[in-house]
OpenMM code with the backbone's topology and positions (N, CA, C; nanometers):
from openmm import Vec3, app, unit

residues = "UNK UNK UNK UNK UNK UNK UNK UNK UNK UNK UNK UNK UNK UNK UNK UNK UNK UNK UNK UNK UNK UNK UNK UNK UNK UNK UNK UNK UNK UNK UNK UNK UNK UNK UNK UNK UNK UNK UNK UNK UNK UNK UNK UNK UNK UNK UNK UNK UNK UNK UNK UNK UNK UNK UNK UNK UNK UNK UNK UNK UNK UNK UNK UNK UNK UNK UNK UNK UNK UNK UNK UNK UNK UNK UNK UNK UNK UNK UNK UNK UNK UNK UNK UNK UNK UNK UNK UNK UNK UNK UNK UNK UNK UNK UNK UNK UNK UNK UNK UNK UNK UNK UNK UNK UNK UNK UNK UNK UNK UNK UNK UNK UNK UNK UNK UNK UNK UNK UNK UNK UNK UNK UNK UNK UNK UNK".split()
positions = [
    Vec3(0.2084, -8.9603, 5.6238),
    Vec3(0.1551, -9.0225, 5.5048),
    Vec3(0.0290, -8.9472, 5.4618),
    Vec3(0.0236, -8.9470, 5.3429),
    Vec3(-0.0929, -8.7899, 5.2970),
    Vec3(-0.2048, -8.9468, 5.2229),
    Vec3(-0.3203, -8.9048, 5.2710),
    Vec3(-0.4129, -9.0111, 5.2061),
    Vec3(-0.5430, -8.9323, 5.1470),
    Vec3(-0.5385, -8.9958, 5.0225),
    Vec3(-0.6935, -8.9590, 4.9692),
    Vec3(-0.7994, -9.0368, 5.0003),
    Vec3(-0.8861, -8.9706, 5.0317),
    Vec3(-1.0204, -9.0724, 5.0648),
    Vec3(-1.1467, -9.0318, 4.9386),
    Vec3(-1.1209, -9.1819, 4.7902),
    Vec3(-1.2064, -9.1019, 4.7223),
    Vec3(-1.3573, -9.1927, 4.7455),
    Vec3(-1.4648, -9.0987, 4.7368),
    Vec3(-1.5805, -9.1198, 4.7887),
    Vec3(-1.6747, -9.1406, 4.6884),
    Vec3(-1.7390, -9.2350, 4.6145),
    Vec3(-1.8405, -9.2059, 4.5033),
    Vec3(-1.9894, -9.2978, 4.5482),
    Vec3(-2.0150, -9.3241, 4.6041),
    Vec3(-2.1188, -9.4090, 4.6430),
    Vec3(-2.2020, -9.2938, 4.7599),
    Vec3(-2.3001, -9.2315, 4.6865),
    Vec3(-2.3516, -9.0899, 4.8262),
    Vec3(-2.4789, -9.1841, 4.9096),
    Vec3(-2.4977, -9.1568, 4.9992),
    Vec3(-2.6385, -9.1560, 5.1133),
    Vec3(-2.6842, -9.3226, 5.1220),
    Vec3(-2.4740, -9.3582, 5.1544),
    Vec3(-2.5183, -9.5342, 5.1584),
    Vec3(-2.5232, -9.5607, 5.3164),
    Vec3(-2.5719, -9.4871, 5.3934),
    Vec3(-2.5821, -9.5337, 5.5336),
    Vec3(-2.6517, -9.3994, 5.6087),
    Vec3(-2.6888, -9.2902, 5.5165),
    Vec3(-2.7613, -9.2187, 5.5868),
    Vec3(-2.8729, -9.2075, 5.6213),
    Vec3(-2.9487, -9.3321, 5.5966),
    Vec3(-3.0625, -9.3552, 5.6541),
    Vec3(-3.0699, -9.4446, 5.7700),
    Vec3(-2.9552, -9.4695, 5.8053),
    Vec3(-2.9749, -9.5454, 5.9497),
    Vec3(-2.8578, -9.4927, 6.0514),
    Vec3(-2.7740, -9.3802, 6.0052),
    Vec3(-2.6753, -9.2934, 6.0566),
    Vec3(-2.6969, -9.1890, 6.0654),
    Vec3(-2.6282, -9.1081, 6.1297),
    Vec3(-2.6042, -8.9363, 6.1249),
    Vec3(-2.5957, -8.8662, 6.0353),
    Vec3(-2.4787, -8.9417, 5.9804),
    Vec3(-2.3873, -8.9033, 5.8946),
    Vec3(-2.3301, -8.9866, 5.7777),
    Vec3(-2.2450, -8.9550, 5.7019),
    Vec3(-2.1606, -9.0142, 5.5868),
    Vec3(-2.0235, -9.0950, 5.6813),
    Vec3(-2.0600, -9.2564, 5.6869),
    Vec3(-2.0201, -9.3097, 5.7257),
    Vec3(-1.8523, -9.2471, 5.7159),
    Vec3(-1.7735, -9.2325, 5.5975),
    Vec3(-1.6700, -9.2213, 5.5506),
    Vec3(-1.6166, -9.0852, 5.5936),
    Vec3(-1.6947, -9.0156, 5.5561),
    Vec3(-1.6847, -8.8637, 5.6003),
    Vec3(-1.6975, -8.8284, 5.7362),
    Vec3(-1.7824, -8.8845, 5.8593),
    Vec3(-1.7343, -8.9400, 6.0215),
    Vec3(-1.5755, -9.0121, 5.9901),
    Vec3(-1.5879, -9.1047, 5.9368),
    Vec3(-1.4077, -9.1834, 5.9846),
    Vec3(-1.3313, -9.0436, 5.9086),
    Vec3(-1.3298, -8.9937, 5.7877),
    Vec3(-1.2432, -8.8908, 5.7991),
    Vec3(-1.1744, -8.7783, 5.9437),
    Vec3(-1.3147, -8.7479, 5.9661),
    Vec3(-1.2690, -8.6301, 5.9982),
    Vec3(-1.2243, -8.6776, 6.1669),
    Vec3(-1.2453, -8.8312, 6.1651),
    Vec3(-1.2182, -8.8786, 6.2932),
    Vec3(-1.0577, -8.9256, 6.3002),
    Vec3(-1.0054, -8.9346, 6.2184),
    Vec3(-0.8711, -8.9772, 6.1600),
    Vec3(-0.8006, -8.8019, 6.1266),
    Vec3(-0.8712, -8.7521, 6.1168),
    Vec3(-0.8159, -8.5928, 6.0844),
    Vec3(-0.7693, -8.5437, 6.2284),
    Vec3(-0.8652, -8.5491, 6.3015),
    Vec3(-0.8846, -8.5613, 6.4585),
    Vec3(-0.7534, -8.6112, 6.5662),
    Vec3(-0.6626, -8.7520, 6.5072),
    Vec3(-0.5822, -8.8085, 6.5553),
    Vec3(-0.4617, -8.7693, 6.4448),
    Vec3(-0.4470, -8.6793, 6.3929),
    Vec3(-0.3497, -8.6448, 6.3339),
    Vec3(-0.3270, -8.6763, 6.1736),
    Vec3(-0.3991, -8.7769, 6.1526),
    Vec3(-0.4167, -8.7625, 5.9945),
    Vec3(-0.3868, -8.6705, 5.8686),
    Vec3(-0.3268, -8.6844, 5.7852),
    Vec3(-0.3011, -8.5855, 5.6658),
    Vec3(-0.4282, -8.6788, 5.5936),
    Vec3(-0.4937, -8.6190, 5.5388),
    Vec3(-0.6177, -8.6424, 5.4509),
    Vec3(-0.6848, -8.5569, 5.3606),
    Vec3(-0.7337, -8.5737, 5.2756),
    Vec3(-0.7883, -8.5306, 5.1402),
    Vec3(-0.9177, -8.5793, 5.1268),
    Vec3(-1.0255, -8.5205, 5.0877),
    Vec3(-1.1428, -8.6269, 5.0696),
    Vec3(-1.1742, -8.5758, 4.9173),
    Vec3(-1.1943, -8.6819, 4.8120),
    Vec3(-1.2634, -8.6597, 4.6631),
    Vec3(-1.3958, -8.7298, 4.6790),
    Vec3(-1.5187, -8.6199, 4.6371),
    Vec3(-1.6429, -8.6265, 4.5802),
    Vec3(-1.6274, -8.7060, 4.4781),
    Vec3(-1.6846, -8.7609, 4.4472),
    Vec3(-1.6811, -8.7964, 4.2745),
    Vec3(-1.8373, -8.8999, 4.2862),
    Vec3(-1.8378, -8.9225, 4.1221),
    Vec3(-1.9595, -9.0209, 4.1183),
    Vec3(-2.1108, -8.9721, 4.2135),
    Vec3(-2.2040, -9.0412, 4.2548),
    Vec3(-2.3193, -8.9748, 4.2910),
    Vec3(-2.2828, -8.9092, 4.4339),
    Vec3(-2.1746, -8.9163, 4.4800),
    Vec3(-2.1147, -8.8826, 4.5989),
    Vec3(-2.1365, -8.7122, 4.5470),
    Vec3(-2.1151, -8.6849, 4.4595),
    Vec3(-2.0987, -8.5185, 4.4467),
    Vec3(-2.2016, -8.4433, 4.4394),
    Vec3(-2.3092, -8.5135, 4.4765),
    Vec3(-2.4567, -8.4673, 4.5613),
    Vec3(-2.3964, -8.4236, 4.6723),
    Vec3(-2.3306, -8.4362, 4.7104),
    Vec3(-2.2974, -8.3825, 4.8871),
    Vec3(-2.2386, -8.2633, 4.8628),
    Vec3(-2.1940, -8.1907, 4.7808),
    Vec3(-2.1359, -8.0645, 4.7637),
    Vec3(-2.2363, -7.9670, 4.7430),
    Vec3(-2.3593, -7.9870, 4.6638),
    Vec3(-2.4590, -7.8941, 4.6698),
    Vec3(-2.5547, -7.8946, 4.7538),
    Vec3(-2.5620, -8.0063, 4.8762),
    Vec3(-2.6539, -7.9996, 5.0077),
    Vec3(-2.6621, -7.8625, 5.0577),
    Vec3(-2.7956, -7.8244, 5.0837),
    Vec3(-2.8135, -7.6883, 5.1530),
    Vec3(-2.8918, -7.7145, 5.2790),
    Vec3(-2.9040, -7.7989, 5.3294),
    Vec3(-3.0386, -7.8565, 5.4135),
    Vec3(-2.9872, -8.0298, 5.4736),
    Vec3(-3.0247, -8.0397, 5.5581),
    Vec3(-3.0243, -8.1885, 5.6116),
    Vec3(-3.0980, -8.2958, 5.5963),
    Vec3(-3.0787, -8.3711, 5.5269),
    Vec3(-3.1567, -8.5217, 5.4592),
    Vec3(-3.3017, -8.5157, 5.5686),
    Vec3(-3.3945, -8.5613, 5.4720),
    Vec3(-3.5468, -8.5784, 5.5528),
    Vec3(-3.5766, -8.6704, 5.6419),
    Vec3(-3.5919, -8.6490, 5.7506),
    Vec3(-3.6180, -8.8147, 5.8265),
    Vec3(-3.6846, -8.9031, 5.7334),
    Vec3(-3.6332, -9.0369, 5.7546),
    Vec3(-3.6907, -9.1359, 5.6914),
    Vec3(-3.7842, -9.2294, 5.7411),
    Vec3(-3.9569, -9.2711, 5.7152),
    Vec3(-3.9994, -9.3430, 5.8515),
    Vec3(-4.0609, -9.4628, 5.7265),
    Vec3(-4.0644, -9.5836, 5.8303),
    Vec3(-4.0605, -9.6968, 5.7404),
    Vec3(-4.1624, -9.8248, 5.8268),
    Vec3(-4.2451, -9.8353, 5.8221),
    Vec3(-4.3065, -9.9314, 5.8754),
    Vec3(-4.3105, -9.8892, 6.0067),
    Vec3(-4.3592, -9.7689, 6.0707),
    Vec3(-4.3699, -9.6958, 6.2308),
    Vec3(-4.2001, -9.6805, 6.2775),
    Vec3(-4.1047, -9.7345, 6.2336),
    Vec3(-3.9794, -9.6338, 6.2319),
    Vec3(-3.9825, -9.5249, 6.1875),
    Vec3(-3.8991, -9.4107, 6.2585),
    Vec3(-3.8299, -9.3485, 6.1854),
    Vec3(-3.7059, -9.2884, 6.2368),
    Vec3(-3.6083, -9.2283, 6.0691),
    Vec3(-3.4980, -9.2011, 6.1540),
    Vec3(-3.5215, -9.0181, 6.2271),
    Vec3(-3.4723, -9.0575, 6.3786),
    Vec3(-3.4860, -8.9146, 6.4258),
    Vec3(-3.3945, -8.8372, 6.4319),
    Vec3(-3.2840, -8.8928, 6.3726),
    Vec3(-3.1755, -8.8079, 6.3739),
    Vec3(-3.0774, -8.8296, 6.2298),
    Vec3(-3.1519, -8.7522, 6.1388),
    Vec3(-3.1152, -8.7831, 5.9760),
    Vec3(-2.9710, -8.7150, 5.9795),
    Vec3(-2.8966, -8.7423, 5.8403),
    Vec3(-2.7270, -8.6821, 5.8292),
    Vec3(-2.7799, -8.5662, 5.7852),
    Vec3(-2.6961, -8.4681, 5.8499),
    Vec3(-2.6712, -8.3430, 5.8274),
    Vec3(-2.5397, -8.2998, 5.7612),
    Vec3(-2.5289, -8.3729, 5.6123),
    Vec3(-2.4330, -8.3664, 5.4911),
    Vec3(-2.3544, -8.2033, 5.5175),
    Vec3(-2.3656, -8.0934, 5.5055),
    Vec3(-2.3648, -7.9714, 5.5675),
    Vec3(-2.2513, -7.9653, 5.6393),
    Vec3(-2.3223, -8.0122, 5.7531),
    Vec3(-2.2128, -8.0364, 5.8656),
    Vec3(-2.1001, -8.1151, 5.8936),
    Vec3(-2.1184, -8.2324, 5.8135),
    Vec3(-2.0223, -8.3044, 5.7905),
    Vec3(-1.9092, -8.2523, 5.6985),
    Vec3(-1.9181, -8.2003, 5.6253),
    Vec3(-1.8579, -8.0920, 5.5225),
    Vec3(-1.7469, -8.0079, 5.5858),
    Vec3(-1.8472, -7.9099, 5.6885),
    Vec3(-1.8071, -7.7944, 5.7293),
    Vec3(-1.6969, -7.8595, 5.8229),
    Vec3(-1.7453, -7.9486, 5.8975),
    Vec3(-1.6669, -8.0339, 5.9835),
    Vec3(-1.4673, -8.0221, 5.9300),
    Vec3(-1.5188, -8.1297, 5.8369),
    Vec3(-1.3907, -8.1277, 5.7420),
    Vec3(-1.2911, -8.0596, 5.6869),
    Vec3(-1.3794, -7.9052, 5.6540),
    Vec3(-1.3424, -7.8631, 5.6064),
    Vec3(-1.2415, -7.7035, 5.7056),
    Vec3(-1.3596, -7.7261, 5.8306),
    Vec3(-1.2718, -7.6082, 5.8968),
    Vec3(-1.1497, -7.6985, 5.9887),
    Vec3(-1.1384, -7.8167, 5.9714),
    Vec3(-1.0373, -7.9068, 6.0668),
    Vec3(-0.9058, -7.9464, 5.9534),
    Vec3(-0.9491, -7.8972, 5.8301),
    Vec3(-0.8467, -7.8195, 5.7499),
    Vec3(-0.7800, -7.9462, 5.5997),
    Vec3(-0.9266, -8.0136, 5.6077),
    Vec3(-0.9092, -8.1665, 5.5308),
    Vec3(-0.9611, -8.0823, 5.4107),
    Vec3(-0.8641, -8.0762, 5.2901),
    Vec3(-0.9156, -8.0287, 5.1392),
    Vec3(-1.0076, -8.1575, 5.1204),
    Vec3(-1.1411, -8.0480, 5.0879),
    Vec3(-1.2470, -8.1363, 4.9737),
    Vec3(-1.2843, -8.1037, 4.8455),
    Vec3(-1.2848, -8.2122, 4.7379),
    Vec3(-1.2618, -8.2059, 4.6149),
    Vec3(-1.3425, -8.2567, 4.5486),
    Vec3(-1.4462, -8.1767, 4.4500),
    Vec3(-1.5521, -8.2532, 4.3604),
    Vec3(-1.4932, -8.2326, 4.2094),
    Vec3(-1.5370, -8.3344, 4.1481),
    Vec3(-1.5324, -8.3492, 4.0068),
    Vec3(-1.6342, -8.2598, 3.9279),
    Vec3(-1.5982, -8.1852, 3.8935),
    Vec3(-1.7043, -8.0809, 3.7507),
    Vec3(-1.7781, -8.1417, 3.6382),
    Vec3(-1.7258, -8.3007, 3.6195),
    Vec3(-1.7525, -8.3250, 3.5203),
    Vec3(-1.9056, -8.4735, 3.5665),
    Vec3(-1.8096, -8.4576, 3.7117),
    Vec3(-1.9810, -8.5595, 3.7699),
    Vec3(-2.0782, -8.4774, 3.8426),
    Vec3(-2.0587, -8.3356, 3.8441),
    Vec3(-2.1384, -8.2308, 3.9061),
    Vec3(-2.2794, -8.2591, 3.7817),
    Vec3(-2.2082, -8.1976, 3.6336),
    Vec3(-2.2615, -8.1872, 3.5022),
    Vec3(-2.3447, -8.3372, 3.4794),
    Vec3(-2.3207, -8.4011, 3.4492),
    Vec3(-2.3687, -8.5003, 3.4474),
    Vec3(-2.4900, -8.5473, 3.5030),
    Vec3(-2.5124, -8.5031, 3.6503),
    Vec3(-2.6302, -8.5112, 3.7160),
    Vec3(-2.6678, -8.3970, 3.7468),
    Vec3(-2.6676, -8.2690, 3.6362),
    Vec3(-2.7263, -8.1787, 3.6195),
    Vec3(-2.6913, -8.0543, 3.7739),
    Vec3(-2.5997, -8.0633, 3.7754),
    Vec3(-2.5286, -7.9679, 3.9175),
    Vec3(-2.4582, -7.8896, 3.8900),
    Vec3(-2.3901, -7.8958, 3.7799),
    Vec3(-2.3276, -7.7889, 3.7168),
    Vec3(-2.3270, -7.6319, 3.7569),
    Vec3(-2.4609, -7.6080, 3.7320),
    Vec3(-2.5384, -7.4642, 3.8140),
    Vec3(-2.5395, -7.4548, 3.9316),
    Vec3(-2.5031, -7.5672, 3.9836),
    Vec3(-2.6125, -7.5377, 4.1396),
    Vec3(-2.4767, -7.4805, 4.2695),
    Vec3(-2.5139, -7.4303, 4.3358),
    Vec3(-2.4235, -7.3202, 4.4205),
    Vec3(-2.3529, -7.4802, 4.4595),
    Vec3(-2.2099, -7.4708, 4.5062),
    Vec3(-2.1253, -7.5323, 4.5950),
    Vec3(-2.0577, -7.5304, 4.7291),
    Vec3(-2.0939, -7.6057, 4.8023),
    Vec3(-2.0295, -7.5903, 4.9582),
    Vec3(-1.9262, -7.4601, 4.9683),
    Vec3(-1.9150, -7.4136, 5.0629),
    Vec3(-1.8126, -7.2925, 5.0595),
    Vec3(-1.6723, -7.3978, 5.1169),
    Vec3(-1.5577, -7.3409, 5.0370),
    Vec3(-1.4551, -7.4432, 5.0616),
    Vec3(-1.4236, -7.5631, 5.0327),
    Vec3(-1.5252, -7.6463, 4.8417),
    Vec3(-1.4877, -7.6972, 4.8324),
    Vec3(-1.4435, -7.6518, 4.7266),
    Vec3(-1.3185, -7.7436, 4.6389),
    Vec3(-1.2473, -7.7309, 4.5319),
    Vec3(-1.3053, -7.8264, 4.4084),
    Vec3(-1.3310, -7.7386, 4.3503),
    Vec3(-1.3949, -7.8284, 4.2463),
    Vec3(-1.3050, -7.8144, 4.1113),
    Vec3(-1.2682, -7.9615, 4.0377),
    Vec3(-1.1753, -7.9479, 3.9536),
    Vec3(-1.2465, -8.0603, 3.8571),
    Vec3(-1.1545, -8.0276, 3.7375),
    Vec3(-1.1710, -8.1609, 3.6212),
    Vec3(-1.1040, -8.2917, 3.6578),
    Vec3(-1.1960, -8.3853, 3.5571),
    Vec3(-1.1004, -8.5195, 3.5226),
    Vec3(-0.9788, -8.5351, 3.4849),
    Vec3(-0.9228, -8.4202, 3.4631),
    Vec3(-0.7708, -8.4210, 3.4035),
    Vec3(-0.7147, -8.4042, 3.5096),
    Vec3(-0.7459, -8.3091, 3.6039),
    Vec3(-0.6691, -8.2856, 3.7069),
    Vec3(-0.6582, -8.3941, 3.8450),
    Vec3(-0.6907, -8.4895, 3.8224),
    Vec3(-0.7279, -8.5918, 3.8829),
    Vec3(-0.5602, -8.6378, 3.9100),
    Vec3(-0.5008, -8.6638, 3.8324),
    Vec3(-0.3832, -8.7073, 3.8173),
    Vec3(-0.2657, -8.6413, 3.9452),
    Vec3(-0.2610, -8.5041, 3.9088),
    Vec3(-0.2254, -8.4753, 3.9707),
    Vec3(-0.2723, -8.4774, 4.1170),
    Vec3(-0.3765, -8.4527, 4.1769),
    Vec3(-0.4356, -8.4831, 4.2848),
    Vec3(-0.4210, -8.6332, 4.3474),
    Vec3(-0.4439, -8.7677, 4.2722),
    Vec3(-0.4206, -8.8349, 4.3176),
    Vec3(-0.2233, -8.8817, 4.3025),
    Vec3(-0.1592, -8.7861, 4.2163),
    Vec3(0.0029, -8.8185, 4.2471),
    Vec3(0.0346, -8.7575, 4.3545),
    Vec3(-0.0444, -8.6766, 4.4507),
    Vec3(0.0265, -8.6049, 4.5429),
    Vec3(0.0283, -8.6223, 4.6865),
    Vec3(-0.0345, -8.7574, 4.6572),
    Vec3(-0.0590, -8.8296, 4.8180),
    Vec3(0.0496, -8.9968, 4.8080),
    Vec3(0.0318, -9.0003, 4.9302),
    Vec3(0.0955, -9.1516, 4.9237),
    Vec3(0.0051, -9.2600, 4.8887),
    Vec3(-0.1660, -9.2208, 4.9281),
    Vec3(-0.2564, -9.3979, 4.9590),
    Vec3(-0.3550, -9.3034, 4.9381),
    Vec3(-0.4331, -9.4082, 4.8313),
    Vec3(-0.5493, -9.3529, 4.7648),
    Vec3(-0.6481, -9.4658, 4.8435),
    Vec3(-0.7331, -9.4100, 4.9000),
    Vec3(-0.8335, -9.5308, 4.9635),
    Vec3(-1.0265, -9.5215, 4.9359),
    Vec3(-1.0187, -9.5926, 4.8304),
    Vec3(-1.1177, -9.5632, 4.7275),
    Vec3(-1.2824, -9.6413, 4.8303),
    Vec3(-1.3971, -9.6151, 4.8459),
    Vec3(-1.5435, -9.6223, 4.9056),
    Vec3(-1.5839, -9.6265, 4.8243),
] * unit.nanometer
topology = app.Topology()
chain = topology.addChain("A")
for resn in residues:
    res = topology.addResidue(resn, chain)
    for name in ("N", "CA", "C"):
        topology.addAtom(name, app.Element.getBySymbol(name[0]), res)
C-alpha cells in the first residue's frame, strides 16, 4: 500500500522533541517496510530550505538540549529512499522561492498535486 504523508503544520513539536514528530514516524514506518511519500506543503515547506539545526530553546531555566535537526531528518528520509515533495507555490508565498533546496527534494506545482496524490492508495494528511 503506497501512502502519502502530507505535512503542513512545521516546528509543532520541535521544541520539546528532536525532531519532526511525523517525519520520525515516517521514516520509522519506512524502516518496517513501508512504501511512503512525504509532501511539504503549507508552513511545513520551511523544512526544505533548513541549512542548520533549530536553536535551543530555554524558557523559564529550561532548556531544550537537544533541538530538531530538520536536515537530518530529511536526509534520513531521503537516503532510506522515501520521495520528498514541496509545493513551489507555498515555497513563494513565504518568500522561499530563491532560497537553495534540500538536495533530493522534488519540488512541484499545485497542479501537479493531483497526480501525486492519484498515485498512492492513502493520503494521511498532519
Amino acid at each position: 500500500m503506497k501512502v502519502l504523508q502530507v505535512i503542513d503544520q512545521a516546528f509543532r513539536t520541535t521544541t520539546e522533541e528532536q525532531d519532526d514528530t511525523i517525519l520520525w514516524l515516517t521514516q520509522s514506518m519506512r524502516g518496517a517496510g513501508g512504501d511512503l511519500r512525504v509532501l511539504l506543503s503549507g508552513h511545513a515547506s520551511y523544512y526544505v530550505t533548513q541549512t542548520r539545526r533549530q536553536p535551543a530553546l530555554q524558557v523559564a531555566g529550561w532548556q531544550q538540549t537537544e533541538p530538531a535537526t530538520l536536515t537530518r531528518d530529511l536526509s534520513g528520509l531521503i537516503e532510506s529512499g522515501v520521495p520528498v515533495y514541496a509545493v513551489s507555490e507555498d515555497l513563494a508565498e513565504r518568500g522561499l522561492s530563491k532560497s537553495p533546496v534540500y538536495p533530493g527534494v522534488e519540488v512541484i506545482s499545485r497542479r501537479q498535486l493531483v497526480d501525486l496524490y492519484e498515485s498512492v492508495d492513502q493520503i494521511w494528511h498532519w
